[in-house]
N, C-alpha and C positions, 0 to 999 in steps of 0.2 A: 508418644512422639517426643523426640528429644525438644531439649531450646534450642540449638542451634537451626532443627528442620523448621522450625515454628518462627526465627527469626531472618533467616534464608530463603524464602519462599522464592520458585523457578518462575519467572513472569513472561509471558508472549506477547507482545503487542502488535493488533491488526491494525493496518492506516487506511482506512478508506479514503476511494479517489475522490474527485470534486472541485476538477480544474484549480485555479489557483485561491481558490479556497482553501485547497490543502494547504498553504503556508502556517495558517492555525496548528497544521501538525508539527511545519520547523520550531514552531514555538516550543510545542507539548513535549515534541522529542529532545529538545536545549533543557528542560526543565529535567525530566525521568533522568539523561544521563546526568544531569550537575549534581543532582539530588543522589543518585545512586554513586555518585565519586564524593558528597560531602560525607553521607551515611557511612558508607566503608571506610573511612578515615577516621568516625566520632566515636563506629565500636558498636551502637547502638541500632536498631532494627534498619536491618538494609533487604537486598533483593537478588537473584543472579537474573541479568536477562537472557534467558536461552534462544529466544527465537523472536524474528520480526517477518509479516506478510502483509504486503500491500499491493494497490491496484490504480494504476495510474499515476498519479501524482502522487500519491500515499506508497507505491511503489519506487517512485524516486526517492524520498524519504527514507524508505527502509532498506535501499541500497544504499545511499550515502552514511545511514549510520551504520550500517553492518561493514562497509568499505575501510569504515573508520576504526571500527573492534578488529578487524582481521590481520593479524600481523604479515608483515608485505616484507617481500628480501630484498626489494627495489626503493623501501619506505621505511627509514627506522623508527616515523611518529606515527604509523601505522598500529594498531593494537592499542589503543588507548582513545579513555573518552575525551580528551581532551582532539586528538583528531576526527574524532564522530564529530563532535560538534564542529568543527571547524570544515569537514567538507558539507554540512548542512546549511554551512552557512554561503559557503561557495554554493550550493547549487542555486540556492534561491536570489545570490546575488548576480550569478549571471545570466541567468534565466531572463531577471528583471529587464525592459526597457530602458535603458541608460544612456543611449547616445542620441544625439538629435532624429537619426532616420528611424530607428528603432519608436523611440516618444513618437515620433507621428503617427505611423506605421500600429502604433498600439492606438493612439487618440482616435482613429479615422477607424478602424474596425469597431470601439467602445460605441463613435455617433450611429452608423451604422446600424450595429445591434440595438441601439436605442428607437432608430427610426423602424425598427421592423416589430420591434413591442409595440410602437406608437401605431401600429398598422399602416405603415407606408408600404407597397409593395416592390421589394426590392428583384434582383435578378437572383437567380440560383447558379451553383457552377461545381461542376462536379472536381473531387480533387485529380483525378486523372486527365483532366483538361489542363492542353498546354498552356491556356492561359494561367494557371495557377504556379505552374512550375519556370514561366517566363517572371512571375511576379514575384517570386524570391531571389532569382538570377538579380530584377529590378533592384532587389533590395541588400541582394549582397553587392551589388557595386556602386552603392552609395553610402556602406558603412556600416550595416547592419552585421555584426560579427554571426560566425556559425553558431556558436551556442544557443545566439537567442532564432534562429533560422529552423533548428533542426536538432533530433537525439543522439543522431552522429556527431555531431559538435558538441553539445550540452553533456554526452554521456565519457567522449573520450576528454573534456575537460575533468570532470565530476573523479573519474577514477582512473589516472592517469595512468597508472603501474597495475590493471588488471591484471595482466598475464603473471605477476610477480606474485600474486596474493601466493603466501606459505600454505598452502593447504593440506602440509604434510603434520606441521606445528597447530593449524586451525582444528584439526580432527580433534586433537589433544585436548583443546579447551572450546570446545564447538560453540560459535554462537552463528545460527540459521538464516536464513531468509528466501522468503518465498515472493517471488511475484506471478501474476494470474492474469492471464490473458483468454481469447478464444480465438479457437484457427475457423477458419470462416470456413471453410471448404467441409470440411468433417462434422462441423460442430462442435468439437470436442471442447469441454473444460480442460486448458493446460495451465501446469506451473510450471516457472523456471526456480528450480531448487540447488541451493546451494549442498544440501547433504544427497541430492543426486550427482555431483559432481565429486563428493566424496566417496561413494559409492561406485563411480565409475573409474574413479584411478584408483580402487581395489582398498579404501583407508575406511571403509564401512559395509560391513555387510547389507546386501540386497533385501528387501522387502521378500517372504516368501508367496506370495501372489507375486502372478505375471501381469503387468499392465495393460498387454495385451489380449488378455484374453477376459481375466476375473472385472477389469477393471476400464472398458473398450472407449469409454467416453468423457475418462478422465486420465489423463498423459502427465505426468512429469518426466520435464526436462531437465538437463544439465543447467545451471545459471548460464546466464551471459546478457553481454549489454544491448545485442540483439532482442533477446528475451522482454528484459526490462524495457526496451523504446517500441515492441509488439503492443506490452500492457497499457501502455498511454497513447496509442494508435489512433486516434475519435476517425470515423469512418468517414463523417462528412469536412473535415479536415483535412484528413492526410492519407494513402493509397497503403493499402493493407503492407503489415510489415513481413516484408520476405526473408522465412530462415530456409537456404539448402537443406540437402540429403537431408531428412530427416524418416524414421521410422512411422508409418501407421497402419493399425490393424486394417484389414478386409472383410467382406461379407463372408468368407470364408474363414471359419475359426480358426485358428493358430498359424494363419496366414496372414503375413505383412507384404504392404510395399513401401520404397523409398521414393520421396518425392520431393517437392520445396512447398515449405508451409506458408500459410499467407493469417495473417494474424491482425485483430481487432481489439480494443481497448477490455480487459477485463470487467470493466460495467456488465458487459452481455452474458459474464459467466461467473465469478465469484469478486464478492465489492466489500470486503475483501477476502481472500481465502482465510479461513477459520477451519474449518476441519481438519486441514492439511496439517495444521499446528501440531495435532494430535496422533498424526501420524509419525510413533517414534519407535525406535529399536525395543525398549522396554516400558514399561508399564514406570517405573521412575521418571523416566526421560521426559514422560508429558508434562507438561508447565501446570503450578498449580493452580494459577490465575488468567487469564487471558484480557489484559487491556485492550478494547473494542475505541479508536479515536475517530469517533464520527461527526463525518460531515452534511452527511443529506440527512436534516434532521426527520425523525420517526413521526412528528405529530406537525400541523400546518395549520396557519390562522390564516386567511387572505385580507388584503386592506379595504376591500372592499367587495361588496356582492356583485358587481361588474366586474368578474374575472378575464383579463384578456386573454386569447391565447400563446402568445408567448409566457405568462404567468400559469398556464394548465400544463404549457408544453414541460417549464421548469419544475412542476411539480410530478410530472409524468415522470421526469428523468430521477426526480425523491426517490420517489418510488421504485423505481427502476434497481437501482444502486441499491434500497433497503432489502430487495426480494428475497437474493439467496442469500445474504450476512443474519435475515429475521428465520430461515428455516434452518440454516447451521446453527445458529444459538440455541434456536428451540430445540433440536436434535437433542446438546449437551446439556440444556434445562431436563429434557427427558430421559438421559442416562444415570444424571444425576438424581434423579426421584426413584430410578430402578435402582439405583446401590443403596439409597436413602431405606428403602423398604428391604431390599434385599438382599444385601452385602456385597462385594464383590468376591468371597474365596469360593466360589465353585463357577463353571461356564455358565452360561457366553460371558459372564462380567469377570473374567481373572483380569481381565486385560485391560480392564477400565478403574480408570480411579476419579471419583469427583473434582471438577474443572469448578471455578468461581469467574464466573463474567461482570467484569465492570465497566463501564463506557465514561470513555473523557467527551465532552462535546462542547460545541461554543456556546453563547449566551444565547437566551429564547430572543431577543432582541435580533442580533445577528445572523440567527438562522432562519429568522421570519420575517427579515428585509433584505439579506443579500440575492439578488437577483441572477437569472441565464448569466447577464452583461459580464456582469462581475467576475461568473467563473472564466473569463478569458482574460479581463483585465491583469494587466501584466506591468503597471504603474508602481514605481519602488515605494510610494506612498501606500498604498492598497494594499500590498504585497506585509509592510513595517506593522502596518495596524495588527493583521490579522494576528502576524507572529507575535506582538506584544498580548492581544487576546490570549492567544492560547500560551505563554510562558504563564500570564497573572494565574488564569484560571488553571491551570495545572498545577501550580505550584503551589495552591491554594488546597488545590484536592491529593495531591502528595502529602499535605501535614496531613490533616482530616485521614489519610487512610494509614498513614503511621500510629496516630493515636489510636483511631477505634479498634483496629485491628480488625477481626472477623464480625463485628458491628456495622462497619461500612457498606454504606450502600451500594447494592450490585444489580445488574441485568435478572427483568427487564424493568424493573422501576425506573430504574437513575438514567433509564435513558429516554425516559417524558421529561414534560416542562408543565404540564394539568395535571 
């Protein structure tokens, strides 16, 4: 292996969702790109990012920095980390609660969810109830901007010049991203892929599997901002996200129909997609490493042996979000022990090359007191904290994995706290 491949290593990074806990990720992800534009500057071991997938809010993440790498004909600071960071910074700044109806509107949901932990019995209300859809009407005409209302506001803020993205220029120097949803109707595990959109204005060869047939219960789609405001969909929040015409197989093999998709928070299907990573034209193309930035952490301490249930229910959703991120890993834990043992130069393993998992995560402190509440809270205090967490501790385990190199700790150790 030369130096250069040894000093270049392809990196993926998956953002798992976790309401706005994921700001932890604006941090991690302000940190990999500075870090990755000091390194290519000083000469000395750097990285290429080829791909980011995320799911929910970790899927906001990974559109606003892939938004930022994409050269745009409508954007000339487009294609540069200095603009990844800068729309990361925008999303989460106008995400945030900032204006007085906005701050209350945040405060009054926080008490709320507090009194329903405390076991007070509160009302339930479906989001299809016009009472809910009056109560944003309420809230846009006293000040509350679209952004913080809605993905339709937050997403055409976030990426102003989509339809502009160079995707002819993007092919050329690819850097990916996936977001992971599930269409409720089907069941199916979908992503919204960016190198399927490459693929479909003819600048990348098609997968030789038909997704419809080999592959019936996992769909990739074209990107789009649709896609991405599906992935962050929370069911008991907001009324499933509707994409038109869209293709899906039938009980009848090599039979489709067109229909409109109706779409739920990626939690229920991939938290975050990881496999997909690996799905590349060539056996090169795969990343050598896969950065895992998690936020529902893997292990649980409770404060007390009086578990309430709002604290099972948070814990149920841990786990929830861990399911399939712990059986994709283990999948490429176990391909990598089949090449470990037994090479990859003859079949089934031509095509696989060993993948290294490592996991960025927050403090055992932080991941074993931030509560449900939390993951809604939308307070530019709340919000600041987290991202300073996650810039320290990233930036900390950036040195640490420059140094050690292939000594660094990887999945699934480094992603305990016992």
């Amino acid at each position: 292996m030369s130096v250069q491949s040894v000093r270049r290593k392809k990196i993926a990074i998956a953002c798992q969702g976790g309401g706005t806990h994921v700001a932890f990720t604006w941090g991690a992800l302000t940190s990999i790109l500075r870090a990755k534009q000091r390194w290519d500057a000083d000469g000395g071991t750097s990285f290429d990012l080829v791909s980011l997938s995320g799911t929910s809010a970790g899927a906001l993440c990974a559109l606003a920095t892939w938004y930022g790498l994409a050269p745009n004909g409508s954007d000339p600071d487009c294609g540069t980390v200095d603009k990844a960071v800068e729309r990361l910074d925008h999303l989460w700044t106008v995400f945030a609660a900032t204006n007085p109806a906005e701050t209350l509107h945040n405060l009054a949901g926080q008490v709320l969810l507090r009194w329903k932990a405390a076991g007070v019995a509160l009302p339930e209300s479906s989001p299809y109830a016009a009472a809910g859809r009056l109560g944003l009407l309420g809230l846009g005409s006293v000040g509350a901007r679209p952004e913080y209302l809605g993905f339709q506001g937050l997403l055409a803020s976030l990426c102003p010049d989509f339809d502009s993205v160079d995707w002819k220029l993007l092919a050329q120097n690819n850097v990916r991203v996936i977001a992971g949803a599930i269409e409720v109707l089907s069941g199916n595990f979908e992503t919204f892929d960016s190198d399927k959109t490459l693929e479909e204005l003819g600048l990348k060869p098609p997968p030789e599997r038909d997704q419809y047939g080999a592959t019936r219960w996992r769909m990739r789609r074209a990107l789009s901002l649709d896609g991405v405001a599906a992935s962050g969909t929370l069911p008991e929040l907001l009324p499933a996200q509707p994409i038109e015409n869209l293709e899906f197989p039938t009980a009848d093999e090599g039979t489709t129909v067109r229909r409109t998709g109706y779409y739920w928070d990626g939690l229920y299907s991939q938290n975050p997609p990881v496999r997909d990573l690996l799905d590349t034209e060539t056996c090169d193309d795969k990343p050598d490493e896969i950065w895992v930035v998690r936020i529902n952490p893997q292990e649980y301490s409770p404060t007390s042996l009086r578990v309430g249930l709002e604290e099972i229910r948070d814990r149920e959703n841990d786990l929830a979000g861990n399911l399939s991120l712990n059986q994709e890993l283990d999948h490429i834990l176990t391909v990598n022990r089949w090449i470990d043992k037994y090479g990859n130069d003859a079949p089934p393993l031509t095509d696989r090359k060993t993948v290294v998992v490592r996991t960025i995560k927050m403090s055992r402190d932080s991941a074993w007191t931030l509560d449900h509440a939390s993951k809604l809270d939308r307070s530019p205090r709340h919000l600041a904290a987290l991202r300073a967490e996650g810039t320290e501790l990233t930036e900390r385990w950036l040195a640490d994995w420059r140094a050690a190199g292939d000594g660094f700790p990887r999945y699934p150790a480094d992603a305990r706290y016992t």
